[in-house]
C-alpha positions as CSV (number, residue, x, y, z in Angstrom):
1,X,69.6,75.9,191.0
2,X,69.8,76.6,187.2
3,X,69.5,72.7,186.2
4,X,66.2,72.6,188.5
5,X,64.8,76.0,187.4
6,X,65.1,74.6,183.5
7,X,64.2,71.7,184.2
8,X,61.2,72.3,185.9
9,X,60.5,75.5,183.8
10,X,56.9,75.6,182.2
11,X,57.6,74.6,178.3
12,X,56.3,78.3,176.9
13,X,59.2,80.3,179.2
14,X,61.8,78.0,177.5
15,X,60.9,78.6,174.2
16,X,60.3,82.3,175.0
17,X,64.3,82.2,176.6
18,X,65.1,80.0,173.0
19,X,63.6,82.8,171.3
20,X,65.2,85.2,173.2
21,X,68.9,83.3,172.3
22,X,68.3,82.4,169.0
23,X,67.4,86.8,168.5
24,X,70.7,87.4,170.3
25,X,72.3,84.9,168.0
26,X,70.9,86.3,164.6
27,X,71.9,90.1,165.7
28,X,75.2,88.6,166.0
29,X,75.5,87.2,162.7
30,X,74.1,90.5,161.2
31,X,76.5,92.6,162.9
32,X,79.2,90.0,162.1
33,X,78.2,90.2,158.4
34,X,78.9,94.3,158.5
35,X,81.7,93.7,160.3
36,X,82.8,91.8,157.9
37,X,81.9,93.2,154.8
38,X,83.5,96.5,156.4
39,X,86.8,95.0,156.7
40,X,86.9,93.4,153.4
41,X,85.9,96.9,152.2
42,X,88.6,98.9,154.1
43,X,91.3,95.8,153.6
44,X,90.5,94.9,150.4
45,X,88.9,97.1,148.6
46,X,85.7,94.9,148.4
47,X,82.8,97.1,148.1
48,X,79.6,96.9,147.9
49,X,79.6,98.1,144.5
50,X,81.9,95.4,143.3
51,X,80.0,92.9,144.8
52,X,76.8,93.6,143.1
53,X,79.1,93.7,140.1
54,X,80.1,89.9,140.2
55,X,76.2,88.5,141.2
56,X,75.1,88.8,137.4
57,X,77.4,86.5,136.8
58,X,75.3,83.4,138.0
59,X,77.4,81.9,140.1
60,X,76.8,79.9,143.6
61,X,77.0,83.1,146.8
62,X,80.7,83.6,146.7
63,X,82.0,83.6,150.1
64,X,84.4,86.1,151.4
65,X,87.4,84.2,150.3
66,X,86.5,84.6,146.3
67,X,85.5,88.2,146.6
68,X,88.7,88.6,148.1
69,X,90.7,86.7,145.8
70,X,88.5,88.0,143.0
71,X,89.7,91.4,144.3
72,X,93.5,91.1,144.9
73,X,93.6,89.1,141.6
74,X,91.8,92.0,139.5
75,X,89.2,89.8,138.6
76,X,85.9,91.6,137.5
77,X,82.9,90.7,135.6
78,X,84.2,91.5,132.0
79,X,87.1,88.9,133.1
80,X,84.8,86.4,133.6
81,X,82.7,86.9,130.4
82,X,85.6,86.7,128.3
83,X,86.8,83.2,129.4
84,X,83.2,82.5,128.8
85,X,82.9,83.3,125.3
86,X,86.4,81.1,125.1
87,X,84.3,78.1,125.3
88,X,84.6,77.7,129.4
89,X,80.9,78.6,129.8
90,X,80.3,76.6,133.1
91,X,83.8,78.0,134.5
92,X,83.0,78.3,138.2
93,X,84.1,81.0,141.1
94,X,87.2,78.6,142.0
95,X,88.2,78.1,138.6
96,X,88.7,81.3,137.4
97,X,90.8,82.2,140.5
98,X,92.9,79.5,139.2
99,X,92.9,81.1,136.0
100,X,94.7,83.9,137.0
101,X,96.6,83.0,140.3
102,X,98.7,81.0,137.4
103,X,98.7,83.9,135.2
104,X,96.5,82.2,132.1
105,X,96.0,84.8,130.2
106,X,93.1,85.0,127.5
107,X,95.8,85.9,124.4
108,X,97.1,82.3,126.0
109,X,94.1,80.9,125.5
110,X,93.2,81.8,122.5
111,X,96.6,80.7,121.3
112,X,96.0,77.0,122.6
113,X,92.4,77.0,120.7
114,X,94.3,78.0,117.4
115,X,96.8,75.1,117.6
116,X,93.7,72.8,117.5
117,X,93.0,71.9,121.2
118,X,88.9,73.0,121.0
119,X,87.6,70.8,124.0
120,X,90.7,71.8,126.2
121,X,89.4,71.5,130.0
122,X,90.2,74.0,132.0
123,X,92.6,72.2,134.2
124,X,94.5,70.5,130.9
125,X,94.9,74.8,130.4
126,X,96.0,75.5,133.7
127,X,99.0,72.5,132.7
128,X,99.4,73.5,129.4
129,X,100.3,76.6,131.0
130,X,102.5,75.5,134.1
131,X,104.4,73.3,131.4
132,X,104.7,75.8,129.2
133,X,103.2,74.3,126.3
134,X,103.2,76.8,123.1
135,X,103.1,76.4,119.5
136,X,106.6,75.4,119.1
137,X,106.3,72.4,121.3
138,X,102.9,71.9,119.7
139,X,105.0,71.5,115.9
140,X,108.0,69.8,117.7
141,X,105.1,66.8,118.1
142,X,103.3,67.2,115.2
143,X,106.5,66.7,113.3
144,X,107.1,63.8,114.9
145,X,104.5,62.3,113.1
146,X,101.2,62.5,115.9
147,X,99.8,64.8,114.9
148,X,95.9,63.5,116.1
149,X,96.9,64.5,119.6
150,X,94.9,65.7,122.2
151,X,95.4,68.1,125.2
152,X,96.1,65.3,127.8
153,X,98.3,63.4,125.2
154,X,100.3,67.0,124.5
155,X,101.1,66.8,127.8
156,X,102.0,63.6,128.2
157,X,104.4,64.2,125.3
158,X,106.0,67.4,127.1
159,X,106.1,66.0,130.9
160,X,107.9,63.0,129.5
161,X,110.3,65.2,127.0
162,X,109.0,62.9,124.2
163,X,111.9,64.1,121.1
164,X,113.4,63.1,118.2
165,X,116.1,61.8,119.6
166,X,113.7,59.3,121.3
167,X,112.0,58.6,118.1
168,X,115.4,58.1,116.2
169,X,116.7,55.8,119.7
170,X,113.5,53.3,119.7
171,X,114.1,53.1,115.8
172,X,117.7,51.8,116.4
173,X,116.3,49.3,118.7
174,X,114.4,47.9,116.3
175,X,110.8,49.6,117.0
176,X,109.3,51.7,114.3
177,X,106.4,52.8,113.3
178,X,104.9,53.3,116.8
179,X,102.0,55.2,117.4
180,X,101.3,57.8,120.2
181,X,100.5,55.7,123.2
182,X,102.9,53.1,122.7
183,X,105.7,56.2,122.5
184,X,104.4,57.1,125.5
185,X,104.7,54.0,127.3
186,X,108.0,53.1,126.1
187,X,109.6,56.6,127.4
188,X,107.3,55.5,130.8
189,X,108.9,51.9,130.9
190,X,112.6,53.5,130.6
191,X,112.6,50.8,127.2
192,X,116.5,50.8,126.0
193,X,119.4,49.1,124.4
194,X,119.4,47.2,128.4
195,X,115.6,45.8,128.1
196,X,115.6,44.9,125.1
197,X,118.8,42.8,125.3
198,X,117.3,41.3,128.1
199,X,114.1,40.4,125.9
200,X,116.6,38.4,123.2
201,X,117.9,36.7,125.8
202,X,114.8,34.7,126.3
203,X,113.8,34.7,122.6
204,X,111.1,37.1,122.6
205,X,111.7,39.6,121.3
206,X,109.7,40.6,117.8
207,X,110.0,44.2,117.0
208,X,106.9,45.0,118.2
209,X,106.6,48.1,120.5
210,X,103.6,46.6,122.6
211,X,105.3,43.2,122.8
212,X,108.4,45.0,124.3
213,X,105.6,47.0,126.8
214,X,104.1,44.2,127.9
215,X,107.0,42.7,128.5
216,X,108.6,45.7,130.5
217,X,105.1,45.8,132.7
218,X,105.2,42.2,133.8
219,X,108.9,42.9,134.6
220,X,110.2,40.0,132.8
221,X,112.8,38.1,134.5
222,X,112.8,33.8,136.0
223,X,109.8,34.7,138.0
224,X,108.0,35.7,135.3
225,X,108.1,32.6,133.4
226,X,108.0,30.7,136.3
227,X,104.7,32.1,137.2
228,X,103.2,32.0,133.5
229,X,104.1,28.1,133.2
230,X,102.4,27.2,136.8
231,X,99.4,29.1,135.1
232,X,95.8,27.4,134.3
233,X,96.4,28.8,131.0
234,X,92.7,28.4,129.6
235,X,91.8,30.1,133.3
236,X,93.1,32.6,135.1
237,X,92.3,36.3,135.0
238,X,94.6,38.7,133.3
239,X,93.9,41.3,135.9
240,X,94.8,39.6,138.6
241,X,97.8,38.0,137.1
242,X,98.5,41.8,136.8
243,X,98.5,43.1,140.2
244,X,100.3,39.9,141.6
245,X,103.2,41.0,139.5
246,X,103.2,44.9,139.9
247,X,101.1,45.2,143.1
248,X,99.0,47.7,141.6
249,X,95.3,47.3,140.7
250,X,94.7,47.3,137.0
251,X,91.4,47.8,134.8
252,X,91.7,45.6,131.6
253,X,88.7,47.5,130.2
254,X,90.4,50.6,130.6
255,X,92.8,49.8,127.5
256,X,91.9,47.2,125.4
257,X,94.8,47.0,123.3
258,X,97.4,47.1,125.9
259,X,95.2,43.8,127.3
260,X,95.1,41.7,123.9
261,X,98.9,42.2,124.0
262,X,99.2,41.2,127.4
263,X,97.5,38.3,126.6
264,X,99.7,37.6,124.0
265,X,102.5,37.9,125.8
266,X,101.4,35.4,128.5
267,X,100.6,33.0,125.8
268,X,103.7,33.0,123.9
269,X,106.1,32.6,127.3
270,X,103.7,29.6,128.5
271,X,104.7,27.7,125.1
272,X,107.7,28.3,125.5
């Protein structure tokens, strides 16, 4: 009986019924919304008051979430302004929850700009942080000789434990005067006394820190020469040749250098 009386209702009783529903269904929402505005207010302290507080601030409608996590993190609109002024102008509602859920303070902050890292992002701060990256670490590097580093680089240099001891070990191998991102990939490569034996063994080794990277990427062993010798030498494609040996995709443009040496590499073991 209730399919045939809809279906053969006249059109303007069922949009006087969807009317009707979607009325029902708005009153619901409102009274949802005090309800829950009332129970972040009693729970969490969210008031009305503190709302109005944060929308000067410009940011998208902060769902109950944020002003709750805005709340319980003691996060207010002076807060926000003063990461702002810091240089993090487009910081949004997420972000600085992050902020202080990990306890980034603004002394922090300004601590990281005064070692020289300006156009920090705020998630290279949030790891500076979690890796507790301060000023000595920051002079531990610079006296290592790079000291043109950047925030992701810093990093880099403290989630791989980059030292002097390191320094002093790939100068005992042989490699000196290597710059940042080939001390980086040789700590990344696990390059030792082992690799680079096994690079004299097949007469290629030349002191060079990216020749010895190269090397370590295309995992030298039989297969690799092997491989490089069946080569069209005057045609192939270096990025391919890459991924058949690693299994990984590889962007040649992404690191120009690292290519060219690569390529030099390949060369050298197919006149071999």
């Amino acid at each position: 009986m209730n399919i045939n009386f809809w279906t053969r209702a006249p059109a303007l009783i069922k949009i006087a019924i969807m009317g009707g529903l979607l009325l029902i269904g708005n009153i619901a929402a409102v009274k949802a919304n005090e309800y829950n505005r009332a129970q972040m207010n009693s729970n969490h302290g969210v008031t009305a008051e503190f709302i109005e507080s944060l929308a000067k601030l410009s940011f998208a409608p902060l769902s109950y979430g944020e002003l709750i996590a805005f709340k319980e993190h003691d996060i207010d609109a002076k807060y926000v302004e003063k990461i702002r002024k810091l240089g993090f102008s487009s910081i949004n509602a997420g972000e600085v929850i992050a902020f202080k859920a990990h306890g980034v303070d603004l002394k922090y902050i300004e601590e990281i700009h005064a070692l020289g890292f300006d156009s920090i992002s705020l998630g290279e701060m949030i790891a500076f942080d979690v890796h507790n990256i301060s000023s000595n670490k920051v002079n531990a590097i610079h006296q290592l000789g790079f000291t043109d580093i950047d925030a992701g680089e810093m990093l880099a240099f403290s989630i791989l434990d980059i030292n002097q001891t390191f320094v002093d070990k790939m100068a005992s191998l042989g490699l000196a005067k290597i710059n940042k991102s080939e001390m980086l990939r040789l700590k990344q490569y696990k390059i030792d006394q082992a690799a680079i034996d096994n690079i004299k063994d097949y007469g290629l080794y030349n002191q060079q820190a990216n020749t010895v990277i190269a090397l370590a990427i295309l995992k030298l062993d039989d297969s690799l020469i092997r491989e490089v010798k069946a080569l069209n030498i005057n045609n192939y494609s270096m990025q391919l040749f890459l991924e058949s040996r690693t299994g990984k995709n590889h962007n040649p443009d992404n690191d120009v250098e690292m290519t060219n040496a690569l390529v030099n590499v390949v060369s050298t073991i197919y006149r071999l």
